[in-house]
FIBANU-690131 format. One record per atom (N, C-alpha, C, O): residue number from 1; residue in three letters; x, y, z negated. Coordinates in nm, 2 decimals, decimal comma. Layout:
<sites>
+-----+---------+--------+--------+--------+
| num | residuo |     xx |     yy |     zz |
+-----+---------+--------+--------+--------+
| NUM |     ALA |      X |      Y |      Z |
...
+-----+---------+--------+--------+--------+
</sites>
This chain:
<sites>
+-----+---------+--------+--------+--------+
| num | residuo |     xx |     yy |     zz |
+-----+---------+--------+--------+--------+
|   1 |     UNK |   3,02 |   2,80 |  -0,02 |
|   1 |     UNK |   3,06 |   2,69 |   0,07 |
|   1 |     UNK |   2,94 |   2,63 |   0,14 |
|   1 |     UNK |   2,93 |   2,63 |   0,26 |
|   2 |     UNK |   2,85 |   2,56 |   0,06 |
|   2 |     UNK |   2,71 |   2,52 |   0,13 |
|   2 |     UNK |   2,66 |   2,63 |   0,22 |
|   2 |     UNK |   2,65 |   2,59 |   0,34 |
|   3 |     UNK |   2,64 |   2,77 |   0,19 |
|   3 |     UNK |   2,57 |   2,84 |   0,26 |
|   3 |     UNK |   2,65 |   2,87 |   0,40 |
|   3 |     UNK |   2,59 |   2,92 |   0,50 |
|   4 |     UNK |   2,80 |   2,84 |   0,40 |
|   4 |     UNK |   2,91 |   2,86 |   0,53 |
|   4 |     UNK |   2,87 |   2,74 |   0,58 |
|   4 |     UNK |   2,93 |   2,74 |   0,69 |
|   5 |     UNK |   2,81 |   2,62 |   0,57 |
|   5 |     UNK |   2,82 |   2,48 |   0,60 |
|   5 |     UNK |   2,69 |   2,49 |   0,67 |
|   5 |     UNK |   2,68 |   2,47 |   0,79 |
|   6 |     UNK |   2,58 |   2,52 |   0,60 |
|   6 |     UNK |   2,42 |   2,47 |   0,61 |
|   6 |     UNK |   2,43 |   2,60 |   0,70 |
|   6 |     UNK |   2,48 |   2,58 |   0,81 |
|   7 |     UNK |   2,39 |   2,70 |   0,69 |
|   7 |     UNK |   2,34 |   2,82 |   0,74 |
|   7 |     UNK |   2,44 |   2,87 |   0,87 |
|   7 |     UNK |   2,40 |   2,87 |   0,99 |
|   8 |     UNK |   2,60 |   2,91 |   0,82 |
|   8 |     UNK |   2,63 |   2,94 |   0,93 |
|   8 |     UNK |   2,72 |   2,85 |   1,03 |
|   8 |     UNK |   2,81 |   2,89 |   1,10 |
|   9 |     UNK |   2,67 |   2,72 |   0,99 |
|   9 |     UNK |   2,74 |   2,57 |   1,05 |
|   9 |     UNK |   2,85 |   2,56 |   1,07 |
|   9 |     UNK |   2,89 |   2,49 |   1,17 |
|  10 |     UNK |   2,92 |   2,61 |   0,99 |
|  10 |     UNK |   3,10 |   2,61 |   0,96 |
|  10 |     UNK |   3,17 |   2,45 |   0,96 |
|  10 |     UNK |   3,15 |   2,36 |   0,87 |
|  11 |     UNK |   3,22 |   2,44 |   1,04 |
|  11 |     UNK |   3,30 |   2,30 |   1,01 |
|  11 |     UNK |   3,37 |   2,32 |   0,82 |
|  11 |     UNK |   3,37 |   2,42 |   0,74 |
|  12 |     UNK |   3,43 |   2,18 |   0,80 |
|  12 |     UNK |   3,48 |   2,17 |   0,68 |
|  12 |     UNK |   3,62 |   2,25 |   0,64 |
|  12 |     UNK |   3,67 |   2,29 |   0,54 |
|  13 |     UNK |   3,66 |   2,24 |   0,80 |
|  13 |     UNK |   3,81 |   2,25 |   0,79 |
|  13 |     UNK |   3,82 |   2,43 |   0,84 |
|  13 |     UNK |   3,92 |   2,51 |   0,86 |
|  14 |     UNK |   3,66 |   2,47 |   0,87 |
|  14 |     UNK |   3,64 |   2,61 |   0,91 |
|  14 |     UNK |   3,62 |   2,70 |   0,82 |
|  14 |     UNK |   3,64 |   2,82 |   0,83 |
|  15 |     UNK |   3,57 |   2,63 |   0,71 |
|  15 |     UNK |   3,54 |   2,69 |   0,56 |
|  15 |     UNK |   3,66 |   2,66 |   0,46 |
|  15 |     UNK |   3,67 |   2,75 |   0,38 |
|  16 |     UNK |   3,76 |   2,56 |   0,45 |
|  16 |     UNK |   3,85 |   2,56 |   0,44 |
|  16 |     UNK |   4,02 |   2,67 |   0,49 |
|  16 |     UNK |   4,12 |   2,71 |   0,42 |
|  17 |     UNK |   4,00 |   2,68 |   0,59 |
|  17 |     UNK |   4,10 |   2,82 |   0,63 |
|  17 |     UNK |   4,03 |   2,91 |   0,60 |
|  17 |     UNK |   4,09 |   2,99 |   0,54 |
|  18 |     UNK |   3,92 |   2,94 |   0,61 |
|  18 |     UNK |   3,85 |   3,08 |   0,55 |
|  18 |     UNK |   3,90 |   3,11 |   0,44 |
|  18 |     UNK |   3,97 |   3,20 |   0,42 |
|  19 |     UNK |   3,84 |   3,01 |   0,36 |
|  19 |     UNK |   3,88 |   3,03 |   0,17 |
|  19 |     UNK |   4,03 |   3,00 |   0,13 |
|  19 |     UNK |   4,06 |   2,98 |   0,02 |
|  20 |     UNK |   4,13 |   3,00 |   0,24 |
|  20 |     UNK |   4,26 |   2,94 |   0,20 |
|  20 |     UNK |   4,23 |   2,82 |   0,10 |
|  20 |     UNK |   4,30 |   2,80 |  -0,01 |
|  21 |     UNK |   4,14 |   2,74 |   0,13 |
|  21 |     UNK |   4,18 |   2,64 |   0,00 |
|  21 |     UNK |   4,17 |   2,42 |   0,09 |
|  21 |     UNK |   4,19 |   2,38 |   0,20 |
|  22 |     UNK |   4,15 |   2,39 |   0,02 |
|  22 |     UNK |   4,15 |   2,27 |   0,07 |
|  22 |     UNK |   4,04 |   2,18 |   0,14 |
|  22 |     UNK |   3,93 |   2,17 |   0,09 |
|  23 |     UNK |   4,06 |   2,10 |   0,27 |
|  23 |     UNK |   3,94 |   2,03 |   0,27 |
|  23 |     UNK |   3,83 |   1,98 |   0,19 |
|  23 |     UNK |   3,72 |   2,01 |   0,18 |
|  24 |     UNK |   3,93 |   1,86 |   0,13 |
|  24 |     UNK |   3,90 |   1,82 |   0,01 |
|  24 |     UNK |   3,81 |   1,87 |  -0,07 |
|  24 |     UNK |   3,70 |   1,82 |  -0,11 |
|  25 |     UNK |   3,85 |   1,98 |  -0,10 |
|  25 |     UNK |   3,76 |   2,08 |  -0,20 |
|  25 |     UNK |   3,64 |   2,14 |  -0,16 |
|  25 |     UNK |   3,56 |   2,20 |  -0,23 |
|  26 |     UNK |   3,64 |   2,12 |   0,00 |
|  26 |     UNK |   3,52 |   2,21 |   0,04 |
|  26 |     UNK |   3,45 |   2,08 |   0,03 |
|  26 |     UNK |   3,35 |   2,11 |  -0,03 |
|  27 |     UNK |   3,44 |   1,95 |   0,07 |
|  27 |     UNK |   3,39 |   1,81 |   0,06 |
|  27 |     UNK |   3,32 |   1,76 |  -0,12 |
|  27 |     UNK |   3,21 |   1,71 |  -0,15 |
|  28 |     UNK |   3,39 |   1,78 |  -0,18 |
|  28 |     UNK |   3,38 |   1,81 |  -0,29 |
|  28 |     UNK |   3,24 |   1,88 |  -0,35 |
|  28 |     UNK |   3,15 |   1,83 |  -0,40 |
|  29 |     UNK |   3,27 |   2,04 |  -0,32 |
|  29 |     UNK |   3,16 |   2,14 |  -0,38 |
|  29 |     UNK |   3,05 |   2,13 |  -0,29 |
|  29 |     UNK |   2,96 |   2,20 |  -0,35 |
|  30 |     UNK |   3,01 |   2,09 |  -0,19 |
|  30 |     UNK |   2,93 |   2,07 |  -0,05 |
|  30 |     UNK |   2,85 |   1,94 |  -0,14 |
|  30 |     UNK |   2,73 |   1,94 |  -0,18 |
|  31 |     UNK |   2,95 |   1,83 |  -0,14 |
|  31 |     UNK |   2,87 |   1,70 |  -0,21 |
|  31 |     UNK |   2,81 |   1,76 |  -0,37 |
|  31 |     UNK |   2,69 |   1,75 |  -0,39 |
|  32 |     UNK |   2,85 |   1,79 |  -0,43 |
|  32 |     UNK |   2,80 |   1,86 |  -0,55 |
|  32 |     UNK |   2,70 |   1,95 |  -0,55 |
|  32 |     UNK |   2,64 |   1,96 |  -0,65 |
|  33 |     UNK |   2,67 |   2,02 |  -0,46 |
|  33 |     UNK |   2,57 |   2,11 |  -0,42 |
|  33 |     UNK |   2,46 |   2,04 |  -0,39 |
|  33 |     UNK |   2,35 |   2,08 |  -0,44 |
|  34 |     UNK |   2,44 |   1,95 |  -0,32 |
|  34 |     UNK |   2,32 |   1,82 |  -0,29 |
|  34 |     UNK |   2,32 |   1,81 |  -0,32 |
|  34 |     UNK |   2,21 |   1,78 |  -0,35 |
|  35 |     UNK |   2,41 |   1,76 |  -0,42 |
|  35 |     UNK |   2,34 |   1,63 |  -0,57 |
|  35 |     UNK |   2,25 |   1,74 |  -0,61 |
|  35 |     UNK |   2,13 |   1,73 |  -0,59 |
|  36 |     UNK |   2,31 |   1,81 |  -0,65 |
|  36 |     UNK |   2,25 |   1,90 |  -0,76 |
|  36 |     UNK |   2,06 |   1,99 |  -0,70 |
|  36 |     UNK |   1,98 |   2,03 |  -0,78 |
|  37 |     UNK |   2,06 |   2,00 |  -0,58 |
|  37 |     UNK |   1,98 |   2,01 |  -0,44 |
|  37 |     UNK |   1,85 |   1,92 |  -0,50 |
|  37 |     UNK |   1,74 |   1,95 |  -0,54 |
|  38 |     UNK |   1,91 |   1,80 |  -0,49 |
|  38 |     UNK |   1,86 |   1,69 |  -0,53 |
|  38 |     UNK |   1,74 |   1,63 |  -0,61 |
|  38 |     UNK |   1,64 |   1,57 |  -0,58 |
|  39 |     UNK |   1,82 |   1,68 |  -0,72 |
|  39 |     UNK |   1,76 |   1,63 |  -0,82 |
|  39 |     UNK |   1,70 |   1,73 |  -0,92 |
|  39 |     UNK |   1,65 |   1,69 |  -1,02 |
|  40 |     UNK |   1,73 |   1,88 |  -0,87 |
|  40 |     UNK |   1,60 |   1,97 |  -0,88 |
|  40 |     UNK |   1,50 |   1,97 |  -0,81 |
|  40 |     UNK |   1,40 |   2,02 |  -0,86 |
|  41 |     UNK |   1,51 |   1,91 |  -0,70 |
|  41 |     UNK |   1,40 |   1,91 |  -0,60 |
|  41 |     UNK |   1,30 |   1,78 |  -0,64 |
|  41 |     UNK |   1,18 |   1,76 |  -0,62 |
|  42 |     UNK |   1,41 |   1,71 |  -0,71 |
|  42 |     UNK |   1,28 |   1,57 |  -0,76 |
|  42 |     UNK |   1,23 |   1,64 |  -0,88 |
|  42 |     UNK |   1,10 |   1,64 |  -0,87 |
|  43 |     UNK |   1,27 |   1,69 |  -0,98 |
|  43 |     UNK |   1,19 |   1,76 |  -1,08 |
|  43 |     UNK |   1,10 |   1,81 |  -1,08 |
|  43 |     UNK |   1,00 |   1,79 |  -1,14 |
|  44 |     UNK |   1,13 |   1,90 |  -0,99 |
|  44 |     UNK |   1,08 |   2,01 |  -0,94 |
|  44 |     UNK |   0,91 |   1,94 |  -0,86 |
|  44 |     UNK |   0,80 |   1,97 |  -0,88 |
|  45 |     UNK |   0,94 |   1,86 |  -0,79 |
|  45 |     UNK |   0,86 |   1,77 |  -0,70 |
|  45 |     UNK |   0,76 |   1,70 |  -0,81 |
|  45 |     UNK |   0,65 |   1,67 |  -0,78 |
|  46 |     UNK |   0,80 |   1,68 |  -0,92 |
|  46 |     UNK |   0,77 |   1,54 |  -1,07 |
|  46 |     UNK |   0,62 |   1,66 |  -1,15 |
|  46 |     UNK |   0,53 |   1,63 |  -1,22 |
|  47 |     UNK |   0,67 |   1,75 |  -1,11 |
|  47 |     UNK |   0,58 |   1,85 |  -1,23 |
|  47 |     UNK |   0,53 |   1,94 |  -1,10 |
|  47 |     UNK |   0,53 |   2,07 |  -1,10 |
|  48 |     UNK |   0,49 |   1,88 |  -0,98 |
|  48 |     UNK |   0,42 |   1,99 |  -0,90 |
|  48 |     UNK |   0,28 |   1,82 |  -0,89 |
|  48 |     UNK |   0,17 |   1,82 |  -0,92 |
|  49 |     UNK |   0,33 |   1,75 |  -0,86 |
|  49 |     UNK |   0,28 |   1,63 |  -0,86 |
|  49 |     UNK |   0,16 |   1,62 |  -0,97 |
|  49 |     UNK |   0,07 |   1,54 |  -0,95 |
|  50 |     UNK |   0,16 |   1,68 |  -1,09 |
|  50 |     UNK |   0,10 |   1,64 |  -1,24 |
|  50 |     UNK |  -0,07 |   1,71 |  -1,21 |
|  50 |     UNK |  -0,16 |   1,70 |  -1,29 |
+-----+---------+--------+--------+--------+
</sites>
């Protein structure tokens, strides 16, 4: 879902009928995917920094 969003700039509701599944859910795994983006990248950033 991120990579249909980010990469091939899929609306929500475009990735949604794709996958037969719900808005919601693509909003969902999208936001979860940045978090997660996130706060590897601050780690990741924390121990390049040392």
């Amino acid at each position: 879902m991120f990579w249909l969003s980010r990469v091939q700039n899929l609306s929500n509701d475009e990735i949604a009928g794709k996958l037969n599944i719900s808005k919601r859910t693509v909003e969902n795994q999208i936001t979860q995917a940045l978090r997660n983006l996130r706060v590897s990248y601050t780690k990741l950033s924390t121990v390049s920094s040392r």
